[in-house]
SENU-765076 format. One record per residue: residue number from 0; x, y, z of N, C-alpha, C in turn. Coordinates in steps of 0.2 Angstrom, whole numbers. Layout:
   pos    n.c1    n.c2    n.c3   ca.c1   ca.c2   ca.c3    c.c1    c.c2    c.c3
   NUM       X       Y       Z       X       Y       Z       X       Y       Z
...
// end
This chain:
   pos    n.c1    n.c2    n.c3   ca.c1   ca.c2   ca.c3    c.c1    c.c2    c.c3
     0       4      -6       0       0       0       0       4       6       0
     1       3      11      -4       6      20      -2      10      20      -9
     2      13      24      -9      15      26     -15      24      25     -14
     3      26      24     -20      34      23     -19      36      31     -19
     4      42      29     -16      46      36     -17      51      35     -21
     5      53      42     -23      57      42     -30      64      47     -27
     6      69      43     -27      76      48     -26      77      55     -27
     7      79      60     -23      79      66     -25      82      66     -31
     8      79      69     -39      85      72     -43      85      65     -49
     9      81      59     -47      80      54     -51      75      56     -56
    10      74      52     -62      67      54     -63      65      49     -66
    11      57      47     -66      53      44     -62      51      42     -69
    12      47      34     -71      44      33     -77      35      34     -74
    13      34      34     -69      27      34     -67      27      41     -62
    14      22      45     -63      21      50     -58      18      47     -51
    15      22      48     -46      20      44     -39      15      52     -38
    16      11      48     -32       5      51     -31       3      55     -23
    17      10      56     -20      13      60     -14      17      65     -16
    18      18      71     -11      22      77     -10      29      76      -9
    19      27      76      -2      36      77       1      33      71       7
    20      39      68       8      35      64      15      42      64      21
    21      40      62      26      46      63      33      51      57      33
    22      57      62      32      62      56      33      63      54      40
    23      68      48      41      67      47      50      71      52      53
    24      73      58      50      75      64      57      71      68      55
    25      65      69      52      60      72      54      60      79      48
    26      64      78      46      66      83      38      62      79      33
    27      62      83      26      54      84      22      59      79      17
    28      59      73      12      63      71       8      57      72       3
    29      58      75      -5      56      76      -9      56      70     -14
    30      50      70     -17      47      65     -22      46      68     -30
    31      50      65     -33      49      68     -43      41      68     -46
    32      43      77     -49      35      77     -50      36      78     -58
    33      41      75     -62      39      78     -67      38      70     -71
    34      35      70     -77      34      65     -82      41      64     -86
    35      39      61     -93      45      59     -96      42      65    -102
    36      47      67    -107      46      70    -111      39      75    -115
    37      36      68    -115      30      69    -122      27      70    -115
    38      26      68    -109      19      69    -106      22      77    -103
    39      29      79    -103      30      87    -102      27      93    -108
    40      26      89    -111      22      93    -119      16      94    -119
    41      13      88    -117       8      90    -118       4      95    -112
    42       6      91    -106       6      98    -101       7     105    -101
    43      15     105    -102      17     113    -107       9     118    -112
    44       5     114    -118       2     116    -121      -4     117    -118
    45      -6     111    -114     -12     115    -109     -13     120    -107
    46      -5     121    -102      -4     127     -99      -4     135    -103
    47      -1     133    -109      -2     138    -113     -10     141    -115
    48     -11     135    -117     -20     136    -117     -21     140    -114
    49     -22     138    -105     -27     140    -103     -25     149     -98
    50     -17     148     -99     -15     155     -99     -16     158    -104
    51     -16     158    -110     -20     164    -116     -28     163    -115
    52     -32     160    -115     -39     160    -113     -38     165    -106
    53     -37     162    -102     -37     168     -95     -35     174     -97
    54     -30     175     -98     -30     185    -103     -33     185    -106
    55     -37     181    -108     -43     186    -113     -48     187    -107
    56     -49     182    -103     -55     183     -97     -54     191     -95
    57     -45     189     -92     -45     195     -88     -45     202     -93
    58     -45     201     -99     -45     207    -101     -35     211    -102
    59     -32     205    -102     -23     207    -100     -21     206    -106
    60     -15     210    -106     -11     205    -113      -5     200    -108
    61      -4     193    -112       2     190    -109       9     192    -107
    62      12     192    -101      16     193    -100      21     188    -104
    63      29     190    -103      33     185    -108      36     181    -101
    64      31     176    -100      33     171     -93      38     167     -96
    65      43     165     -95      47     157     -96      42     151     -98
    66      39     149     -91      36     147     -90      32     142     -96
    67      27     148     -96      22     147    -102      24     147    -110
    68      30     152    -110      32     151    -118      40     151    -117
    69      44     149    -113      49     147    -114      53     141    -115
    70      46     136    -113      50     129    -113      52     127    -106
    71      51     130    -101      55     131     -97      51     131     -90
    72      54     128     -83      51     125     -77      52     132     -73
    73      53     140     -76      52     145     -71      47     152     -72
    74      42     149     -65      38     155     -66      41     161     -65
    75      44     165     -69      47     173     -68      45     180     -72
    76      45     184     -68      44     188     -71      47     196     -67
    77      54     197     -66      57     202     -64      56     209     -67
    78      52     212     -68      52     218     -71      51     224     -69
    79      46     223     -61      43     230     -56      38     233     -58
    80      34     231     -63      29     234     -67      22     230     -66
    81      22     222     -64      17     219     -65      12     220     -60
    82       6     219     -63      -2     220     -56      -5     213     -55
    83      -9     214     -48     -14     209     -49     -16     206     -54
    84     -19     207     -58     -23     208     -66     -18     205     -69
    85     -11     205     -69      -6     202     -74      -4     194     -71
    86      -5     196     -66      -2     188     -61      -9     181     -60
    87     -15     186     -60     -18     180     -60     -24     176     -63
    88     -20     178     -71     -21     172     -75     -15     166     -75
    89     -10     167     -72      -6     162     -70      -9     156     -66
    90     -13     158     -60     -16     151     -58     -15     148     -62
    91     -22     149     -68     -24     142     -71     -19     138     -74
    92     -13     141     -75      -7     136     -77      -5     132     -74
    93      -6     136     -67      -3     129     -63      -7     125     -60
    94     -14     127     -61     -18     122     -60     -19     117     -66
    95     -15     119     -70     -13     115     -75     -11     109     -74
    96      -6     110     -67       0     105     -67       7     106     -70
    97       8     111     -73      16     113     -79      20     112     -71
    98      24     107     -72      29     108     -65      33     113     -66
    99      33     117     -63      38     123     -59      43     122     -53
   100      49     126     -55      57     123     -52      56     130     -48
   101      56     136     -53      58     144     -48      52     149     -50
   102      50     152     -44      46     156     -42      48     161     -42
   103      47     166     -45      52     174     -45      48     180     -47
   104      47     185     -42      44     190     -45      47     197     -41
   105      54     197     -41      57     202     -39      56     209     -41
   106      55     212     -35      53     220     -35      48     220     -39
   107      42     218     -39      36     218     -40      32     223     -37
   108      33     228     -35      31     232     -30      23     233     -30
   109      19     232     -35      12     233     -36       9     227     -33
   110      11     220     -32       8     216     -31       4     215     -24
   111       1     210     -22      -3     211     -17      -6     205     -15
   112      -9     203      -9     -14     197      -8     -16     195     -13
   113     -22     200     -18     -26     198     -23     -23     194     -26
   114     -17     195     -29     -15     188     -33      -9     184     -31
   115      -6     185     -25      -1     180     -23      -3     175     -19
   116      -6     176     -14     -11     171     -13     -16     165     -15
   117     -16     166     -21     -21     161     -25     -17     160     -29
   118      -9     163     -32      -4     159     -34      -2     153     -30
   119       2     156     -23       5     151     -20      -1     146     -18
   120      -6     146     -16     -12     143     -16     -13     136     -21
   121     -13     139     -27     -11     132     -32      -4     130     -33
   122       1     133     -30       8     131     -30       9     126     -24
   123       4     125     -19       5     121     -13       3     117     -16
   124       0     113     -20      -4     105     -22       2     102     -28
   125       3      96     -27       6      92     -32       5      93     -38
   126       7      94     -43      18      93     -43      22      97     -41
   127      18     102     -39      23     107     -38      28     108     -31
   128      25     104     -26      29     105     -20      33     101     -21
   129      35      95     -26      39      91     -26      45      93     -32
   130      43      99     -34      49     101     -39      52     108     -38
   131      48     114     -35      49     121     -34      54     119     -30
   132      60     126     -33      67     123     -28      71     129     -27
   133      66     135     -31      69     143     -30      60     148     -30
   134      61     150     -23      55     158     -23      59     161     -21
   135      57     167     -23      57     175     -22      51     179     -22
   136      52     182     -16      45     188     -16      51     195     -16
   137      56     195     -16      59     199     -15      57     205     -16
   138      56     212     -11      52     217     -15      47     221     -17
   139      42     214     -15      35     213     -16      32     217     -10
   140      32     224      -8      32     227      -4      26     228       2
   141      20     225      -5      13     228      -4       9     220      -2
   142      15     216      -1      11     209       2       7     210       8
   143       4     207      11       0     209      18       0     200      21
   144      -3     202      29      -1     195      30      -5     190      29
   145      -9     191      25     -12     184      21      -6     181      18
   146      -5     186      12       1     183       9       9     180      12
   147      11     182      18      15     180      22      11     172      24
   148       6     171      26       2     165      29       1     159      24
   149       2     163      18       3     157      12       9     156      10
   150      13     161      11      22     156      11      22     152      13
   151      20     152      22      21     147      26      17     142      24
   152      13     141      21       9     137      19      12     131      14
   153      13     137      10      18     133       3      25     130       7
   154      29     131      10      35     131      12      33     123      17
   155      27     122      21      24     117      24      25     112      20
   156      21     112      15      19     108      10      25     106       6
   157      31     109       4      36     109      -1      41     105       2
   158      46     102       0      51      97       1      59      98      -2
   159      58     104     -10      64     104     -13      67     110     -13
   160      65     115      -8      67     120      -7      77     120      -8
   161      78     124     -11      87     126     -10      88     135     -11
   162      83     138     -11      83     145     -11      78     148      -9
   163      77     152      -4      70     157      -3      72     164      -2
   164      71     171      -6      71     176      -5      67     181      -2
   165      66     184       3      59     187       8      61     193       9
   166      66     194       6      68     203       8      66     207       7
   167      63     214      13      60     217      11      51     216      11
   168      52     212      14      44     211      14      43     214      23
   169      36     214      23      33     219      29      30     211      35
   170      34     206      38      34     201      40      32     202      48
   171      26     200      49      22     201      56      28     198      59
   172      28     202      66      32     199      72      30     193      76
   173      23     191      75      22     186      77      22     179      73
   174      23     180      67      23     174      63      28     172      62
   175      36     174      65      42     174      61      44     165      64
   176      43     166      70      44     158      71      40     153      68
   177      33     154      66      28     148      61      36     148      55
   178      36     154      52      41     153      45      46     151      45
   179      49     151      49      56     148      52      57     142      52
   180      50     139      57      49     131      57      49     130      51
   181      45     131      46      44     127      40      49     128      35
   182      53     135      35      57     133      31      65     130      33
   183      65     128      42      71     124      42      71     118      41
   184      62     115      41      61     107      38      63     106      31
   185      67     110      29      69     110      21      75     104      23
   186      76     102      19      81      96      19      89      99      15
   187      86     104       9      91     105       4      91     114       5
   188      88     117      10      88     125       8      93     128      11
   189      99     129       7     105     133       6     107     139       8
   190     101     144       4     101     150       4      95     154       6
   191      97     158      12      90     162      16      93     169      14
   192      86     173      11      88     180      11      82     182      15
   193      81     186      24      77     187      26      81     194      27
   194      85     199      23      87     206      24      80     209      26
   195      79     217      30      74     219      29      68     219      30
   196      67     212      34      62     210      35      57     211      44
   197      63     215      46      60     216      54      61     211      58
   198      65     208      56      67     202      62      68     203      68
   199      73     209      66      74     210      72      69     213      80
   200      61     214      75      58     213      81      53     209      81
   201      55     204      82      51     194      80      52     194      88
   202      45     191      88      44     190      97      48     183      97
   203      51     181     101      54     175     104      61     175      99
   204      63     180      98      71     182      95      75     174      96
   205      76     174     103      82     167     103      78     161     100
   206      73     159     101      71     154      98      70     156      89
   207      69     161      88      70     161      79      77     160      76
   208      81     163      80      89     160      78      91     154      79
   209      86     149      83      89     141      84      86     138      80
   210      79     141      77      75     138      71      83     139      65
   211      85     146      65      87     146      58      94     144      59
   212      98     141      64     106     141      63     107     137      68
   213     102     130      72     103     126      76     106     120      73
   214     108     117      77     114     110      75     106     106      68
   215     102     108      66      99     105      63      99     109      56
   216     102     114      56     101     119      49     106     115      43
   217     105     117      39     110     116      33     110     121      28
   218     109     126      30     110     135      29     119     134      27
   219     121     136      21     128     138      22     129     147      19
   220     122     151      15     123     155      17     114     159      21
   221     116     163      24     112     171      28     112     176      26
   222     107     180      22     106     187      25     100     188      28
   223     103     192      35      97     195      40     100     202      39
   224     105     206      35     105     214      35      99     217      36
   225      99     224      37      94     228      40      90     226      44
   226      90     222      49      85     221      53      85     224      59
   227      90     229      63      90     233      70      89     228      73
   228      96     223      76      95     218      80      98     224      88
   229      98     223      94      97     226     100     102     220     102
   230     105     223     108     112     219     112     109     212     113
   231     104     209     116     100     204     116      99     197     110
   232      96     202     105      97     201      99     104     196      96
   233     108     202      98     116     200      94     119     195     101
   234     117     194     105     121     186     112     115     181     109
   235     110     180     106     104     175     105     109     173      98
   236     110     180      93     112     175      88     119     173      88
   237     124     173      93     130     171      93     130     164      98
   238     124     165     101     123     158     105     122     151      98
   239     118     156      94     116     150      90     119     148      85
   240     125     154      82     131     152      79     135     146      82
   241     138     149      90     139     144      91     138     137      91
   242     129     134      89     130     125      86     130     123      81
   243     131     130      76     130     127      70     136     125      67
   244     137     121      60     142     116      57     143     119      50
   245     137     122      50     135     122      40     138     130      38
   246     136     134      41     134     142      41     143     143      37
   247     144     146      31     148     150      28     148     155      26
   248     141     159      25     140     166      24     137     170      28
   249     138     175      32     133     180      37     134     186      35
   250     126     186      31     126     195      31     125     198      37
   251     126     205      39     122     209      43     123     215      43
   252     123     217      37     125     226      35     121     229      40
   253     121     236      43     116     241      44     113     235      50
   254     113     229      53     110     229      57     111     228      64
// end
């Protein structure tokens, strides 16, 4: 009974029918979400489908995504120009199923709950938790904490993380340790960019830097620059440097 799992990084002649599941230390081991060739095709043209039908719904013209007309497993789109209105005919692609490896909408300054929320919302369900390996919101100014509550969501649910960018986002004090938890059950996540983001006034401070840099991390690089850590602040994080093995980059410009 239950579904086999498939090697990180292997690829799989049958799509298994689980996310990420728990290894015995309790970290997220990821499962291959893509097909063989001809069934990425045919996916791929769905996706395009039913992204050009949604632009005409919404009344938008196509943005030039990867994704959809590049052949390519990255939803991106770095310009600083895009709206709600542009972002969310994007769902229906993924509710297509087109696997997605990177998420990127830096310096998006316009966007908002209205459409990253019902993005990341379809990006939480299979295949995509088991392939998405780079987000960025970096920038994304005007996020609010729904949209913070849906990282964490996605981040729960995903298994192949190796990059997450949050800088500059406007990140309640109270949710910093939910976010923390779920992005240090990452098995593969590398690289943290949390510059920016008010860390430094996260209610339970020492407990957020044992989530990010306890003997259980595999972090080798950090940015937490601008976040106005206090004397307290800065003995929690050198306690927590103190257990770690991994850690070979620390930013902390300005903070």
């Amino acid at each position: 009974p239950g579904s086999t799992q498939t090697p990180f990084g292997a690829k799989a002649s049958m799509v298994p029918t689980t996310t990420a599941t728990a290894s015995p230390s309790g970290r997220r081991t990821p499962v291959n979400g893509r097909g063989g060739p001809a069934a990425q095709k045919l996916i791929a043209a769905k996706g395009r489908h039913c992204y050009l039908r949604a632009c005409g719904e919404f009344g938008r013209l196509p943005l030039p995504i990867p994704l959809v007309f590049g052949n390519t497993a990255n939803l991106r789109y770095v310009g600083g120009d895009a709206t709600d209105g542009d972002i969310l005919p994007l769902v229906d692609v993924i509710s297509a199923k087109v696997p997605v490896e990177e998420v990127s909408f830096e310096g998006n300054s316009l966007l908002t709950d209205t459409s990253i929320v019902p993005l990341l919302g379809a990006l939480k369900e299979y295949p995509h938790t088991a392939t998405i390996r780079r987000v960025s919101l970096s920038g994304c100014t005007r996020l609010g904490p729904s949209g913070i509550d849906a990282c964490i969501e996605l981040f729960r649910q995903s298994g192949s993380l190796k990059y997450v960018n949050l800088s500059h986002l406007n990140i309640g004090s109270g949710v910093y340790q939910s976010l923390l938890l779920e992005l240090m059950q990452q098995p593969y996540l590398y690289n943290l960019d949390l510059s920016n983001t008010r860390l430094g006034q996260a209610k339970g401070l020492p407990t957020c830097f044992d989530h990010l840099l306890g003997e259980d991390s595999v972090l080798s690089r950090l940015d937490i620059s601008w976040n106005g850590f206090n004397g307290e602040g800065f003995q929690a994080l050198g306690k927590a440097l103190a257990a770690n093995a991994t850690l070979r980059t620390l930013l902390l410009s300005n903070s």
